[in-house]
MIZANU-244742 format. One record per residue (C-alpha): residue number from 0; residue in three letters; y, x, z. Coordinates in steps of 0.05 Angstrom, whole numbers, plus 5000, padded with zeros to 4 digits. Layout:
N
- NUM/ALA/Y/X/Z .
...
This chain:
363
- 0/UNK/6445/9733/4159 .
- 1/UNK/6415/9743/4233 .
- 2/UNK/6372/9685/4256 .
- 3/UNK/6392/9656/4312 .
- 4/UNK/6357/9661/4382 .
- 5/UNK/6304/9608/4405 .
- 6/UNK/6335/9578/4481 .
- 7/UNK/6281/9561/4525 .
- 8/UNK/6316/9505/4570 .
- 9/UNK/6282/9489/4637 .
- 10/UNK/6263/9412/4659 .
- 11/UNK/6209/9374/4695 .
- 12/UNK/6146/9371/4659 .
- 13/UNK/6068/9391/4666 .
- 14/UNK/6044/9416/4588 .
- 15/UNK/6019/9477/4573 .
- 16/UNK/6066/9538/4569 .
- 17/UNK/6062/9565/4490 .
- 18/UNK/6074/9644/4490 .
- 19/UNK/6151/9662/4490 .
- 20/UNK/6171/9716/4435 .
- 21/UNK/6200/9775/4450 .
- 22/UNK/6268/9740/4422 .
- 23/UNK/6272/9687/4473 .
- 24/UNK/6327/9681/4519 .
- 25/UNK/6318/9632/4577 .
- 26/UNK/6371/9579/4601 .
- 27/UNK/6351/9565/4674 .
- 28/UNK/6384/9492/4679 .
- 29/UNK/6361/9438/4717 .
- 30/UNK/6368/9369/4680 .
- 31/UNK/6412/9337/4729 .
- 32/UNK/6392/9272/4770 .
- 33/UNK/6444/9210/4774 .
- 34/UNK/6493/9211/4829 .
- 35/UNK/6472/9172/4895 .
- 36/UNK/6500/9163/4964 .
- 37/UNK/6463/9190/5019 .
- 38/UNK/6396/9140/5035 .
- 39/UNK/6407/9103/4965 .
- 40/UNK/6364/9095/4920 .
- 41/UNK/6346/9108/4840 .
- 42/UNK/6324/9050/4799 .
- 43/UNK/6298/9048/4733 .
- 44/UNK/6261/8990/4697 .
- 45/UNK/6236/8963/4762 .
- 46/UNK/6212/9020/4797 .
- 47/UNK/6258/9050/4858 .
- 48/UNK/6247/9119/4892 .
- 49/UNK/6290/9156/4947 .
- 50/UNK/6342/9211/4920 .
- 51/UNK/6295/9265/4964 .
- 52/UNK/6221/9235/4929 .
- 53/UNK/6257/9243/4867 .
- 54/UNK/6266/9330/4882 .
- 55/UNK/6200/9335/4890 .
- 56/UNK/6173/9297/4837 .
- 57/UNK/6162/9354/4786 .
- 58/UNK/6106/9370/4849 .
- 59/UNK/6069/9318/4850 .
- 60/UNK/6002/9311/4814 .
- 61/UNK/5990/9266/4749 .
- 62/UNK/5920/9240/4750 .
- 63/UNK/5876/9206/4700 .
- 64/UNK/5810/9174/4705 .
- 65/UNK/5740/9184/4677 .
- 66/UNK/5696/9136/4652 .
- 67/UNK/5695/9061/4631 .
- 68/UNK/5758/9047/4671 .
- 69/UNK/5796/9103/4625 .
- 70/UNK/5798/9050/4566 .
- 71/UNK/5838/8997/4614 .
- 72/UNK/5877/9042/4655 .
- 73/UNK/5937/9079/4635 .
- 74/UNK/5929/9156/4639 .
- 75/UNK/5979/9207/4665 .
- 76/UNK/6013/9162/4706 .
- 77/UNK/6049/9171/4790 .
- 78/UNK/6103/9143/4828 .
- 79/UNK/6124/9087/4768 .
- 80/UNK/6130/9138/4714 .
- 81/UNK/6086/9162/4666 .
- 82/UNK/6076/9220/4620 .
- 83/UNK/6036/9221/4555 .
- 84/UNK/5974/9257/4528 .
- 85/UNK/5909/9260/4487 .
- 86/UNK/5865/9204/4527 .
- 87/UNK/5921/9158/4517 .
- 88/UNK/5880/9140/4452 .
- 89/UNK/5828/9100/4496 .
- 90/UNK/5880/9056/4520 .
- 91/UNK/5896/9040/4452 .
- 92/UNK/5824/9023/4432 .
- 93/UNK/5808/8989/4492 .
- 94/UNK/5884/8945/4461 .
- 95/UNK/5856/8940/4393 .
- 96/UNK/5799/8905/4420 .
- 97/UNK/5829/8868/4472 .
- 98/UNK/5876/8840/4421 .
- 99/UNK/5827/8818/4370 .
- 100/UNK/5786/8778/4415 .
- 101/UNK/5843/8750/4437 .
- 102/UNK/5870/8725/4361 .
- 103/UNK/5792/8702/4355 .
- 104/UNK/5785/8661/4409 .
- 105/UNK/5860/8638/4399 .
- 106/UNK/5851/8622/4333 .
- 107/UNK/5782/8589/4327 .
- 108/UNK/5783/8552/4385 .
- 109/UNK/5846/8520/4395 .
- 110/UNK/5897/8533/4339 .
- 111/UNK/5846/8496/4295 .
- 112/UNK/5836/8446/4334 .
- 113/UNK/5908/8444/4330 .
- 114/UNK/5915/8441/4249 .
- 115/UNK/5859/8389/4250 .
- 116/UNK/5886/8338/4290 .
- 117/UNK/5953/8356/4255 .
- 118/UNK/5912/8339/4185 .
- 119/UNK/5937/8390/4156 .
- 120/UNK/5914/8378/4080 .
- 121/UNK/5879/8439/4049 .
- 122/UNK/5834/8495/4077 .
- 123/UNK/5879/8553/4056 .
- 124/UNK/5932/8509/4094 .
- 125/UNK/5902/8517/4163 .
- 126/UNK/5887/8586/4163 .
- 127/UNK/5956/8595/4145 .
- 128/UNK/5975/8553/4207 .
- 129/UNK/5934/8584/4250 .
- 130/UNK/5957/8654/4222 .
- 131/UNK/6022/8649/4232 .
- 132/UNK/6021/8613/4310 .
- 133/UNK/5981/8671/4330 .
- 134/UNK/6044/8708/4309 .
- 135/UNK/6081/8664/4343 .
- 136/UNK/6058/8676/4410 .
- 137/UNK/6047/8751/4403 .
- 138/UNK/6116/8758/4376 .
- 139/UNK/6145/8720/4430 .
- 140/UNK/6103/8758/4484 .
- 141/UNK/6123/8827/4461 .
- 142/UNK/6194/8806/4448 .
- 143/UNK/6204/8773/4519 .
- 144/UNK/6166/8833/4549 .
- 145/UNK/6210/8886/4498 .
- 146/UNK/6274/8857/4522 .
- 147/UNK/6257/8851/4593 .
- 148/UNK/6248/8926/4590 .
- 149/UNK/6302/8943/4548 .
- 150/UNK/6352/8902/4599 .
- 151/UNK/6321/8948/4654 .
- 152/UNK/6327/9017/4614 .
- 153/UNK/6381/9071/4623 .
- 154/UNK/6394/9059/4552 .
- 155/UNK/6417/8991/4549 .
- 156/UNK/6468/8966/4495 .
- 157/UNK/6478/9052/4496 .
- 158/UNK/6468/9086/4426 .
- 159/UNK/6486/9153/4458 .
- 160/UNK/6437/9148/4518 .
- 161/UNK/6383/9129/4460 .
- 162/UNK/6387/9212/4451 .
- 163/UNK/6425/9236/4507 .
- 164/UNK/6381/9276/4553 .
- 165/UNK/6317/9284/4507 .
- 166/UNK/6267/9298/4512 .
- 167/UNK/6251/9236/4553 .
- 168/UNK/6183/9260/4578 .
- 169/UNK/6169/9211/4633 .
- 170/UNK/6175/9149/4615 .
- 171/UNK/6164/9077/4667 .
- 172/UNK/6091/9055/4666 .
- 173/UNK/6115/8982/4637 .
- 174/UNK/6153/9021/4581 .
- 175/UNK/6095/9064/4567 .
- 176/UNK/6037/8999/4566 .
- 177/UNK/6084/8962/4521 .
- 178/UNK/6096/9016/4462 .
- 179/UNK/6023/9035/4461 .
- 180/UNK/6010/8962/4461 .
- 181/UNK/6055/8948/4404 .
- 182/UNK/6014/9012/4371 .
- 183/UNK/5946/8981/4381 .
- 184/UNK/5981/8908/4349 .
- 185/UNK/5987/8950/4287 .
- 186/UNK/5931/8981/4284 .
- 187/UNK/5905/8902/4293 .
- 188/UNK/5928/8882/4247 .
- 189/UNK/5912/8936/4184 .
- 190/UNK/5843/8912/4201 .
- 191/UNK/5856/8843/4189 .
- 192/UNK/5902/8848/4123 .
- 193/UNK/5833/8878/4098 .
- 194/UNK/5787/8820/4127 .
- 195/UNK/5825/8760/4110 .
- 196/UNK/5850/8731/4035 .
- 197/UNK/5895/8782/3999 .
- 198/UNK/5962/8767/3983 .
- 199/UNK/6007/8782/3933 .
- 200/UNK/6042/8834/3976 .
- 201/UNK/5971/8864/4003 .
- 202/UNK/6000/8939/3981 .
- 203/UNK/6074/8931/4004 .
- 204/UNK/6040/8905/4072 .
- 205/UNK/5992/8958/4079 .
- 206/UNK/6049/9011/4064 .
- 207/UNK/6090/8985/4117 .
- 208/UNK/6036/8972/4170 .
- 209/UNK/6011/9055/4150 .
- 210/UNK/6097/9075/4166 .
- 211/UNK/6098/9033/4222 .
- 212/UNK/6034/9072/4263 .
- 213/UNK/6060/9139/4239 .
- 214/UNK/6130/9119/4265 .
- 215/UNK/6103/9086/4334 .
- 216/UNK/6054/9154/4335 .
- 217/UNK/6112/9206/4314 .
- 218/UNK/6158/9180/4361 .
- 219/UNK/6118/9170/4423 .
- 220/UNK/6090/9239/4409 .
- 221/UNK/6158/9262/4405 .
- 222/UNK/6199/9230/4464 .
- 223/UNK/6240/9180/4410 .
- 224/UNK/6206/9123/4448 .
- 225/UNK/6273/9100/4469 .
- 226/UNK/6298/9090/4391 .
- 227/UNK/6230/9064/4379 .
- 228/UNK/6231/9011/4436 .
- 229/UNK/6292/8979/4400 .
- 230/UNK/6272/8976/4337 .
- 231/UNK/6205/8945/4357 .
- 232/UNK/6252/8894/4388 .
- 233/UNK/6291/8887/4329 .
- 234/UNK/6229/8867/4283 .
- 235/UNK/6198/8818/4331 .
- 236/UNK/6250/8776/4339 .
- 237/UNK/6251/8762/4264 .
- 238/UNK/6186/8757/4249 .
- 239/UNK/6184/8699/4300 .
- 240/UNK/6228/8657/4260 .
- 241/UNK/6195/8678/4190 .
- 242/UNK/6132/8640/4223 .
- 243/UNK/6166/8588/4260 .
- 244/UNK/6193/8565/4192 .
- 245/UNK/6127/8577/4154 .
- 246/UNK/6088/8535/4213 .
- 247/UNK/6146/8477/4202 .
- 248/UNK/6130/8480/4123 .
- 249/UNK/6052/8468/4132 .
- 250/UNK/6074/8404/4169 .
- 251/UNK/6121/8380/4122 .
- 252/UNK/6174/8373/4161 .
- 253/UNK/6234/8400/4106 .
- 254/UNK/6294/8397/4137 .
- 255/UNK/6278/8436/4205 .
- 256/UNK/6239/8480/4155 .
- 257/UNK/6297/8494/4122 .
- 258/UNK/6343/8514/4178 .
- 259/UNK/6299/8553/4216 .
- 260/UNK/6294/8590/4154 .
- 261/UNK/6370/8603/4151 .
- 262/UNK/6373/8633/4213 .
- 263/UNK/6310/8676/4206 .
- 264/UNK/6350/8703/4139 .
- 265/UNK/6411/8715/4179 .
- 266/UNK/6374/8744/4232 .
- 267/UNK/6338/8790/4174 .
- 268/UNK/6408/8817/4157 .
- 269/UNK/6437/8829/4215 .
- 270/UNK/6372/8856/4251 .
- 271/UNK/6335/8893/4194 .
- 272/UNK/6393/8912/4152 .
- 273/UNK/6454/8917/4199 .
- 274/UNK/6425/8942/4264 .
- 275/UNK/6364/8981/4249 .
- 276/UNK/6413/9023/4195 .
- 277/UNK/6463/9037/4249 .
- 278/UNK/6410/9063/4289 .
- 279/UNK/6386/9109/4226 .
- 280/UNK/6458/9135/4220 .
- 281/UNK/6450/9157/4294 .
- 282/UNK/6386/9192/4288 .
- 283/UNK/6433/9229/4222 .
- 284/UNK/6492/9240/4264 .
- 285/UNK/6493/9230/4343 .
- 286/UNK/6420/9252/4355 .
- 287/UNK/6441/9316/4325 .
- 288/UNK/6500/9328/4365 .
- 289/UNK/6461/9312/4434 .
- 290/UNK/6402/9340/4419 .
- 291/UNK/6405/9425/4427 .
- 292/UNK/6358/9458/4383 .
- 293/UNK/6322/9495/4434 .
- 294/UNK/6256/9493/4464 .
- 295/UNK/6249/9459/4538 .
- 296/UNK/6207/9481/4590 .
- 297/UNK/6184/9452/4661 .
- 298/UNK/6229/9479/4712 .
- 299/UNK/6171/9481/4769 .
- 300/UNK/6110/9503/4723 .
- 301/UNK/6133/9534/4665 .
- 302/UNK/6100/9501/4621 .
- 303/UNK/6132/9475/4548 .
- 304/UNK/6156/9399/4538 .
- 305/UNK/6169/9402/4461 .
- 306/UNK/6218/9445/4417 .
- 307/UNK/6269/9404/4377 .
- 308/UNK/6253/9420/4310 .
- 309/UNK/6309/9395/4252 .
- 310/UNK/6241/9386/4202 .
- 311/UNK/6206/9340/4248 .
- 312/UNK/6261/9296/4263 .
- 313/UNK/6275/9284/4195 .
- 314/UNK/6209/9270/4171 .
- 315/UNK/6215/9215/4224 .
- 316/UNK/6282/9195/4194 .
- 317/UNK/6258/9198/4124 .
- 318/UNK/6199/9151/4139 .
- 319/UNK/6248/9101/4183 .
- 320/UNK/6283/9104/4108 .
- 321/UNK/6229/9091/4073 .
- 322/UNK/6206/9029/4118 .
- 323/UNK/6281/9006/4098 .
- 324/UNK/6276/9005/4020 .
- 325/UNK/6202/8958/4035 .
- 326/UNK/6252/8908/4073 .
- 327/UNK/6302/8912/4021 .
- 328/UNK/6247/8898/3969 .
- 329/UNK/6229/8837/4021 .
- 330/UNK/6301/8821/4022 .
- 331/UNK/6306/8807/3957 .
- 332/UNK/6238/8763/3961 .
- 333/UNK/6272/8722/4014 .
- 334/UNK/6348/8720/3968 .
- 335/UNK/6299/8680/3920 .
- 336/UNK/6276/8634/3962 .
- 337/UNK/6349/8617/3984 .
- 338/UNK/6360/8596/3920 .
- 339/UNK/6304/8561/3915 .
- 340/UNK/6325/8514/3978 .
- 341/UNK/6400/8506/3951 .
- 342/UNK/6373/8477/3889 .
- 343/UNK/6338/8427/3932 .
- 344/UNK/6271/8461/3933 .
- 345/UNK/6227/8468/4000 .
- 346/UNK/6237/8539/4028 .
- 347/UNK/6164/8579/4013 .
- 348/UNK/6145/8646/4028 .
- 349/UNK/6146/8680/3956 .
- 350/UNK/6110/8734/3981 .
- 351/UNK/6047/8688/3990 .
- 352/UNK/6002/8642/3949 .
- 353/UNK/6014/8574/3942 .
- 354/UNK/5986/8546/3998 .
- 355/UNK/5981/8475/3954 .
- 356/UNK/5950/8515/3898 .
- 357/UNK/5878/8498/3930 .
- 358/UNK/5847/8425/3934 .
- 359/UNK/5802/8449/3969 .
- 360/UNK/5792/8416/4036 .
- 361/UNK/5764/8440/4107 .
- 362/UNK/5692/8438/4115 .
C-alpha cells in the first residue's frame, strides 16, 4: 500500500525549519484570525491588541534575557503572548526554589506557631498540620489563579476548542507562568516526599508525582497546554478538600471533619473519575478528528512548529491512563474510609500512618 504524503501546513511561528523530503507537498494556509469590526479589538486572557498589530505579529521579535534575571523572567515572550523553548528550564528552577523557601518559612514560622497554640497533641500531629495547610494555600492559589485563566481562555467550558486549532504555539504570558509554575510545584514536591517521613503510599506517590512532570513536560512541549490547564484545575480543587478535612481531623473537630470529607469524595468522583475521563475520551476521539496529521510550518519564516505524530499523542494518552488506574487504586482507599465514617468511625486518611500511633510529644 502507498504511504501517504507528509502536508506541510503554514502558521505563525519562529523554530527552526527541519529539511522537507522530496515527498512533501506544501498547503499554503493561513490559520485564520477571529472576526472583528473595523477599530475593534482581540482579547484573550487579559491581553488586547488591534486587528492590524495582530497581522504583523508573526514580525515581530521574541526576546529573552541573559544572566541572573533569566531565572525570574519569562523567556520568549512579546505583545502578551509567549512562545516556549529550552531556557524556559531556568524559570522553573528559579520556581523550585522560590517555592521551597516559601513552604520553609511558611511552615516553620507560622503554621507551627499555629499547631502549638492549637495544642495539637503529638509531634507527628503537627507536621501533619502544618503539611497539609501549606497545601491548603498553594492549592487554593493555583486553583483561584487556574480558573481565573481558564474563565479568560478561548477554550472555556469548550471540549472542541481544547484541540481545535493546534498547535497552540503562543500561548498568554499568565497562562504560560502558571503551567510552568504548576511544573516546578511537582518537581517540589518529589524532593520533599524523599526528605520528610515515608508513608505507606511513598511508591504510589512517587509514581504519580514522576506521570505528572512527564505529562506537564509532554504537553507543554507539545502545545496540549490547553487539556493540561484543565486537568491541573481539576486536581487542585480536590486536593483542597482532602486537606481541609485532614486539617479538621488533627483538631478534633468530627463532625465538620466528616462532611468536608463527603464532599471532597464527591468532588473525587465527579472531578477525577467523571471529568478528567471525558477529557481522555476526547484526546481518543475529537483530538483526532481536529487535529490533521501533517506537519505545520511558520507562514512568515518557514520555519517548523511541530508535526502531529499519532505515536506521541498516545504515549501522552496512555500515561493520562495510567495516572487514572493510581486514582482508582486511591479511590478505593477513600471507599474504605467511607465505611469507616458510616459505622461511626472518624474519617482518616488510610493512605497515612496513624497520626495517634506516636506519644511522642513536640520538643
Amino acid at each position: 500500500m502507498a504511504q501517504p504524503q507528509t502536508t506541510i501546513e503554514t502558521v505563525k511561528q519562529r523554530t527552526p525549519l527541519a529539511e522537507k523530503s522530496s515527498n512533501t507537498v506544501i498547503d499554503n494556509y493561513q490559520k485564520p484570525l477571529a472576526p472583528t469590526k473595523k477599530g475593534s479589538t482581540v482579547q484573550q486572557n487579559g491581553s488586547s491588541t488591534s486587528h492590524k498589530r495582530k497581522k504583523q505579529h508573526s514580525k515581530t521579535v521574541v526576546r529573552t534575557t541573559s544572566g541572573p534575571s533569566q531565572y525570574q523572567t519569562l523567556q520568549y515572550a512579546n505583545n502578551g503572548y509567549a512562545q516556549i523553548g529550552t531556557e524556559d528550564a531556568y524559570f522553573v528552577l528559579f520556581a523550585v526554589v522560590w517555592l521551597t523557601f516559601a513552604r520553609s518559612i511558611l511552615v516553620d514560622h507560622i503554621l507551627r506557631y499555629v499547631a502549638t497554640k492549637a495544642r495539637l497533641r503529638t509531634k507527628k500531629a503537627i507536621d501533619r498540620f502544618v503539611e497539609q495547610s501549606w497545601s491548603i494555600v498553594y492549592y487554593s492559589s493555583s486553583f483561584a489563579a487556574g480558573m481565573y485563566l481558564f474563565k479568560q481562555s478561548e477554550y472555556w467550558m469548550s471540549a472542541t476548542n481544547l484541540w481545535k486549532g493546534w498547535p497552540h504555539y503562543e500561548i498568554p504570558v499568565l497562562t504560560k507562568a502558571y503551567y510552568l509554575i504548576q511544573l516546578a510545584c511537582w518537581f517540589q514536591q518529589i524532593y520533599v516526599l524523599h526528605v520528610e517521613e515515608r508513608r505507606k503510599d511513598h511508591y504510589q506517590m512517587f509514581t504519580h508525582h514522576i506521570i505528572t512532570c512527564a505529562l506537564i513536560i509532554g504537553s507543554y512541549y507539545y502545545y496540549y497546554t490547553r487539556v493540561g490547564h484543565v486537568i491541573l484545575i481539576l486536581m487542585d480543587v480536590v486536593d483542597i478538600q482532602l486537606s481541609l478535612a485532614k486539617v479538621f481531623n488533627y483538631f478534633e473537630w468530627r463532625r465538620i471533619c466528616d462532611t468536608t470529607f463527603g464532599i471532597f469524595m464527591l468532588s473525587w468522583m465527579v472531578c477525577r473519575h467523571g471529568i478528567y475521563n471525558y477529557l481522555v475520551y476526547t484526546a481518543m476521539t475529537s483530538a483526532l478528528d481536529l487535529i490533521p496529521t501533517k506537519c505545520y510550518n511558520d507562514a512568515a519564516t518557514g520555519e517548523l512548529i511541530r508535526c502531529f505524530t499519532p505515536a506521541v499523542h498516545w504515549t501522552l494518552v496512555t500515561l493520562l491512563c495510567i495516572l487514572q488506574v493510581i486514582t482508582l487504586i486511591w479511590f478505593g482507599m477513600i471507599v474504605r474510609v467511607a465505611i469507616n465514617v458510616i459505622k461511626g468511625s472518624a474519617a482518616e486518611d488510610t493512605r497515612s500512618d496513624d497520626e495517634d500511633s506516636e506519644n511522642e510529644k513536640e520538643d
